[in-house]
C-alpha positions as CSV (number, residue, x, y, z in Angstrom):
1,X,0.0,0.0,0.0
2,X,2.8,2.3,0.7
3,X,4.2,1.9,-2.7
4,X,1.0,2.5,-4.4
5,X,0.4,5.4,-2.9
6,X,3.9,6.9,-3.0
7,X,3.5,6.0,-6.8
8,X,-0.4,7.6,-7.3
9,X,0.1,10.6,-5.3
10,X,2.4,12.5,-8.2
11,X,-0.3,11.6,-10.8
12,X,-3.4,12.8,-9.6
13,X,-5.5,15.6,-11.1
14,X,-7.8,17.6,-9.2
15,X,-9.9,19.0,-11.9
16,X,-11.7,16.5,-14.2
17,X,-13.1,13.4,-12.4
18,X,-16.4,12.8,-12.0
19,X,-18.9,9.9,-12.0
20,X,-20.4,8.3,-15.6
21,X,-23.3,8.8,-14.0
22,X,-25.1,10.1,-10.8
23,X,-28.1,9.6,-8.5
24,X,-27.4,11.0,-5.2
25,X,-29.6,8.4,-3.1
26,X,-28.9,6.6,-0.1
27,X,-31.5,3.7,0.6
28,X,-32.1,0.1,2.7
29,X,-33.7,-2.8,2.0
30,X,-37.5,-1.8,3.5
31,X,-38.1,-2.8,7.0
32,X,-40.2,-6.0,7.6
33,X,-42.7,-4.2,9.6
34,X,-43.7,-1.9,7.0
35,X,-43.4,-4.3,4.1
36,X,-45.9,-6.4,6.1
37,X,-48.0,-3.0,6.6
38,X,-48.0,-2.4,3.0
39,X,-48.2,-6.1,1.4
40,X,-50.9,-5.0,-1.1
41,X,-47.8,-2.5,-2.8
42,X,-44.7,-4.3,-1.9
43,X,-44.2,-7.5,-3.6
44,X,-42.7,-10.0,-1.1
45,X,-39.0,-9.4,-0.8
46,X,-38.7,-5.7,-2.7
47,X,-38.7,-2.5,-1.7
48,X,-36.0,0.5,-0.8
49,X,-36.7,2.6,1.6
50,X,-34.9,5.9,1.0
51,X,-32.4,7.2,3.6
52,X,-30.6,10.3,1.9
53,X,-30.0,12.1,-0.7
54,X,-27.3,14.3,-2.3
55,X,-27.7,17.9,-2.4
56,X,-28.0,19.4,-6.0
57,X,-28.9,16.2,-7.4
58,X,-32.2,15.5,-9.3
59,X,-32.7,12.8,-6.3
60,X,-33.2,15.7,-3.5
61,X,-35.3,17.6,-5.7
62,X,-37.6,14.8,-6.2
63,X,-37.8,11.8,-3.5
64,X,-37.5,12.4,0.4
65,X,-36.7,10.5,3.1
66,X,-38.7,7.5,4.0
67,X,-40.1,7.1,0.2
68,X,-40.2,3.5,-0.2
69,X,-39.2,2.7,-3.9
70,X,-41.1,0.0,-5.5
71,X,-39.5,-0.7,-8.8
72,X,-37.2,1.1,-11.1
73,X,-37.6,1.3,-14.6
74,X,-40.6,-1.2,-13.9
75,X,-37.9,-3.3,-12.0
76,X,-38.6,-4.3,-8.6
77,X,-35.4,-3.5,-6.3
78,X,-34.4,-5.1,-3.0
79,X,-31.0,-4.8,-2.5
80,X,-29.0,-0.7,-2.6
81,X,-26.6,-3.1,-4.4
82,X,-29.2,-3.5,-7.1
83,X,-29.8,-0.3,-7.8
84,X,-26.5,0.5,-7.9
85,X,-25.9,-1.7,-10.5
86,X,-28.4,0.3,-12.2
87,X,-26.9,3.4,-12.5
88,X,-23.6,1.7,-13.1
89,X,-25.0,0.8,-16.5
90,X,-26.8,4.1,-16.7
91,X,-25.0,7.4,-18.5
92,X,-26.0,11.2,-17.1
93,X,-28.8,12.3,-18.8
94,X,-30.7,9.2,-18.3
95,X,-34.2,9.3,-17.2
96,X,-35.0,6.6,-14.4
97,X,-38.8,6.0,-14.5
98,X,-39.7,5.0,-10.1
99,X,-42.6,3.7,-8.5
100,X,-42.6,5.2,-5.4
101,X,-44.4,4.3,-1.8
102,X,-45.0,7.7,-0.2
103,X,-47.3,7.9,3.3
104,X,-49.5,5.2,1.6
105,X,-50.1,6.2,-1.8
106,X,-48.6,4.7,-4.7
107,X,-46.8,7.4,-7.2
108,X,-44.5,8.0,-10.1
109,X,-41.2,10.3,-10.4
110,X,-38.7,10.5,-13.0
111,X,-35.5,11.3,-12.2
112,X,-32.6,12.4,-14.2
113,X,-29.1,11.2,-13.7
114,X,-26.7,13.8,-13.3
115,X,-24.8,15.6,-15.9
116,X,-21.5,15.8,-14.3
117,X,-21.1,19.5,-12.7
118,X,-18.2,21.6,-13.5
119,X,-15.2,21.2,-10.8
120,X,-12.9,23.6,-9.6
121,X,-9.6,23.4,-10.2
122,X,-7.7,23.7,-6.6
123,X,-4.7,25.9,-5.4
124,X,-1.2,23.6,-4.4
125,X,-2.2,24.8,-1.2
126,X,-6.0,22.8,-1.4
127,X,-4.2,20.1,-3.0
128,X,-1.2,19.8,0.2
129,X,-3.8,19.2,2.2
130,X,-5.9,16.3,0.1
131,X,-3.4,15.3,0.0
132,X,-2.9,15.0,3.9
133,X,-6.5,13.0,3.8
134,X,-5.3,10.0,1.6
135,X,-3.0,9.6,3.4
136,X,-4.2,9.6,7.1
137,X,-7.2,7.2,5.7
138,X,-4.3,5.1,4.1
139,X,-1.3,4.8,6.5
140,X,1.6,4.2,5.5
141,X,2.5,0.6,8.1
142,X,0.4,-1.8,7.5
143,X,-0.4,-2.3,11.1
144,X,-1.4,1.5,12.2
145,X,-5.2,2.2,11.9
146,X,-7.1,5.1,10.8
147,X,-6.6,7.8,13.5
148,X,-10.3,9.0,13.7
149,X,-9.8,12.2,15.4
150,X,-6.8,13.1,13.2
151,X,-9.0,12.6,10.1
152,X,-11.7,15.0,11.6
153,X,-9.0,18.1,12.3
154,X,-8.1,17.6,8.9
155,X,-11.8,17.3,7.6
156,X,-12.5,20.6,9.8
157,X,-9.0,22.1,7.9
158,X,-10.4,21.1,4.6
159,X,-14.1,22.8,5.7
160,X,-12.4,26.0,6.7
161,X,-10.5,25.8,2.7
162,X,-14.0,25.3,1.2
163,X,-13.7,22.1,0.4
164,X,-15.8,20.0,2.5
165,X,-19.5,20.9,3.8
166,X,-20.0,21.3,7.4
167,X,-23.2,22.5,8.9
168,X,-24.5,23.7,12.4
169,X,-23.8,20.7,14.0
170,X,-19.8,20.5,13.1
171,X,-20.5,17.8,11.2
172,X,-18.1,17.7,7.7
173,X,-18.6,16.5,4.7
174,X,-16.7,15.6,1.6
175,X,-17.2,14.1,-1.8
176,X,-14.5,12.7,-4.0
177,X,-15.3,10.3,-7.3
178,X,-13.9,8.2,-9.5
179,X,-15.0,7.4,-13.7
180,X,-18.1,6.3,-12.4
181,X,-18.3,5.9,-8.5
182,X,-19.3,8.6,-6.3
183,X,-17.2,8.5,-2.7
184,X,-18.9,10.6,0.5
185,X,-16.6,11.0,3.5
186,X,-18.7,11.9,6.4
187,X,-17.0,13.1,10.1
188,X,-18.7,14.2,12.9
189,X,-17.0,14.4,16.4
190,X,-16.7,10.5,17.2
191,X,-17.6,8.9,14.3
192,X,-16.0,8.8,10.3
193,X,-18.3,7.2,7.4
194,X,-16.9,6.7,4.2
195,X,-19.8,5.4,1.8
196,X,-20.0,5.2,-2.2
197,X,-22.6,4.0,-4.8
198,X,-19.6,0.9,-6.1
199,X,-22.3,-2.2,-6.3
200,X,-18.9,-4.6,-5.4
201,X,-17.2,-2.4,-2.9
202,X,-17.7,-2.2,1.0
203,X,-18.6,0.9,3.1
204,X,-16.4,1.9,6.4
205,X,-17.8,3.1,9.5
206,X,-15.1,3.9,11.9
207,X,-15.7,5.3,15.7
208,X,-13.5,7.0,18.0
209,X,-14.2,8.2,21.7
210,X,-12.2,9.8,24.3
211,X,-10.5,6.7,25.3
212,X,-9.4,5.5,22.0
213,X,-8.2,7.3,19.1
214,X,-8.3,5.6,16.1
215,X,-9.8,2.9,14.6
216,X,-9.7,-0.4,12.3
217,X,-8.1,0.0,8.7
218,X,-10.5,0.6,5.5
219,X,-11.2,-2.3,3.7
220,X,-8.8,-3.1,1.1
221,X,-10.5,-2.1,-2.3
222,X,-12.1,1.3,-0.5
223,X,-8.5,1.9,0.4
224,X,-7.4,1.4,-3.5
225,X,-10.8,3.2,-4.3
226,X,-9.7,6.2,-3.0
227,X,-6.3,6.3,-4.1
228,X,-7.9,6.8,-7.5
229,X,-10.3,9.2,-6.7
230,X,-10.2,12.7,-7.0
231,X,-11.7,15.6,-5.6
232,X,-15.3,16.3,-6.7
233,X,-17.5,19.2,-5.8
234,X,-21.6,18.4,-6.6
């Protein structure tokens, strides 16, 4: 791992990546209880219920949280993974046809995937300190872990430089993408989240108290996953 960074670090661009395609929707396989409730519109075993969504993406502007999505393009979903795999083989500009479960009536959206936005290009000064991310969420020996607290000074840093979103609450977050994969880094005072919309690669959810200050390493292909990301503002 130390190799691979030392040899991707040089080589990335700051400017230009973004995903094939983008949603902007967090969901979960439909709790039993309200699939049970709702068995005349939920076929047995389908059903996303809707989480979060992106901000500026056609998916905020049209579903909100707690929509249960029936079917996609007339295909029933029950797995995030699924609909992932979706947009994988989706392009921006695609129009996504739902069936949507919302406070008990059954309605239709279309949503729009993403045309990518333009980026910014960053100063040497913005890109120091992405720098500095990477590689506290990749360490160098194999046998340090991800020093939680560390990661969320430097997520605060990158905040205060106008590249990451924090809101009332201190909590910070970041977005960085690959060809077609859209990463969210998400800090908050005792807790990091790194999440994606990759149908074959794992999220992380690290935690950190007072009494312990880092946590387990990332899983192997988010580590990699990130190495070729870039920075990406939505």
């Amino acid at each position: 791992m130390k190799r691979l960074l030392l040899l991707l670090l040089p080589t990335l661009s700051f400017a230009t990546a973004a995903p094939q395609a983008l949603l902007g929707l967090r969901a979960k396989p439909t709790e039993p209880y309200l699939r049970e409730h709702y068995a005349e519109y939920i076929p047995a075993g389908t059903g996303l219920s809707v989480i979060a969504t992106v901000e500026h993406t056609s998916a905020a502007e049209v579903l909100r949280r707690g929509d249960i999505i029936l079917s996609i393009n007339g295909k029933p979903l029950s797995t995030e993974a699924e609909m992932k795999e979706l947009v994988q083989h989706s392009k921006s500009g695609d129009v996504l046809q739902l069936k949507v479960l919302r406070l008990g009536d059954v309605i239709e959206l279309s949503i729009t995937l993403a045309a990518r936005p333009e980026q910014p290009t960053l100063s040497r000064e913005q890109q120091s300190e992405f720098y500095r991310l990477l590689l506290l969420l990749n360490p160098q020996d194999k046998t340090a872990t991800v020093n939680v607290p560390e990661v969320r000074r430097q997520m605060l840093l990158l905040a205060q430089m106008g590249l990451a979103d924090k809101d009332e609450y201190g909590t910070c977050v970041l977005y960085m993408a690959t060809e077609k994969t859209l990463i969210r880094i998400k800090s908050t005072e005792r807790s990091l989240t790194i999440s994606n919309n990759h149908p074959e690669i794992p999220d992380a959810h690290l935690r950190a108290d007072y009494y312990k200050r880092d946590d387990k390493r990332l899983p192997e292909e988010l580590s990699d996953m990130l190495l070729r990301a870039e920075y990406y503002r939505p």
